[in-house]
C-alpha positions in Angstrom: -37.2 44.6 0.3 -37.2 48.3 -0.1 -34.4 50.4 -1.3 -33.6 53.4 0.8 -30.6 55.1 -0.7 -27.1 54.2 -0.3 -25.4 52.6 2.2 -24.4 55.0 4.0 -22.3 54.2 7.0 -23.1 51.0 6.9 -27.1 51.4 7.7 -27.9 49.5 4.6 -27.6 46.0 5.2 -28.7 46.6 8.5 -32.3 48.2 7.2 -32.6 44.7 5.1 -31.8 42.3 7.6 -34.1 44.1 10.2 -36.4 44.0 7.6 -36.1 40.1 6.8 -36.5 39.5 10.6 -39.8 41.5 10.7 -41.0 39.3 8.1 -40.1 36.2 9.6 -41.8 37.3 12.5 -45.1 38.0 11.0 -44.6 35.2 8.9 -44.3 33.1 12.7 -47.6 35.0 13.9 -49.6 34.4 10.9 -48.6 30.0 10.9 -49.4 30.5 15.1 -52.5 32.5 14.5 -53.6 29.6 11.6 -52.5 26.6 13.8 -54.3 27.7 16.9 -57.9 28.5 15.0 -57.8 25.3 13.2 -56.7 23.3 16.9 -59.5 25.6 19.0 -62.4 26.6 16.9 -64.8 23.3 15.8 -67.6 25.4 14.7 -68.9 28.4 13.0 -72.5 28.4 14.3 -72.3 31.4 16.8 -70.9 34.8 15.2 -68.8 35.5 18.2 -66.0 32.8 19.5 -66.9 31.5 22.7 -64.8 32.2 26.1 -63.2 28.5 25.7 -62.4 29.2 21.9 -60.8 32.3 23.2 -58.9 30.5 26.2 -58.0 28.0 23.6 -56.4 30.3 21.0 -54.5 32.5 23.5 -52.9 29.3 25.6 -52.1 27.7 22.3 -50.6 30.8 20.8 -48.8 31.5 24.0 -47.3 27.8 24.3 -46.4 28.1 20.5 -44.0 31.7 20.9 -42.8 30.1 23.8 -41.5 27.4 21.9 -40.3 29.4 19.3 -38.2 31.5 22.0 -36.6 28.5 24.0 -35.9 27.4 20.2 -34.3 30.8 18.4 -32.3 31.4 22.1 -31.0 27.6 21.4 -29.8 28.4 18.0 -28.4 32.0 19.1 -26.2 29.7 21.5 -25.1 27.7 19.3 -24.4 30.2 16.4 -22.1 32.0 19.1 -20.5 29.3 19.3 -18.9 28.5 15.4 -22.5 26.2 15.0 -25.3 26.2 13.3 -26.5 30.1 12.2 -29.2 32.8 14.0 -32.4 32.4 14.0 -33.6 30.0 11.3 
């Protein structure tokens, strides 16, 4: 995390936690993006992926974020509620 000069009204810890969520969230792309290529692509004969690799990837990412959603909006509930904290 970067510093960026005081805090000054109150900006500070917000810069940092907006930047520990952006990380988070390109950490969550980059496992998606891994998990989906290793589930859809078999073989690296051709130098292009093919339509079905392609399909493959971008309903498997898709079904992974939404499951991430459903999940964090869970947690966000219950956080609201006195339970278990945020996004984890």
């Amino acid at each position: 995390m970067s510093y960026r000069g005081g805090n000054k009204g109150g900006y500070g810890a917000r810069n940092e936690e907006e930047e520990v969520m952006q990380a988070m969230l390109i950490k969550m792309t980059m496992s998606i993006n891994k998990q989906c290529f290793t589930e859809c692509v078999s073989s690296f004969k051709d130098e292009k992926l093919s339509s079905g690799e392609q399909t493959c990837i971008q309903s498997c990412a898709k079904r992974h974020s939404g499951a991430f959603t459903a999940m964090n909006d869970i947690s966000q509930q219950l956080a609201a509620k006195g339970g278990a904290g945020g996004m984890f």
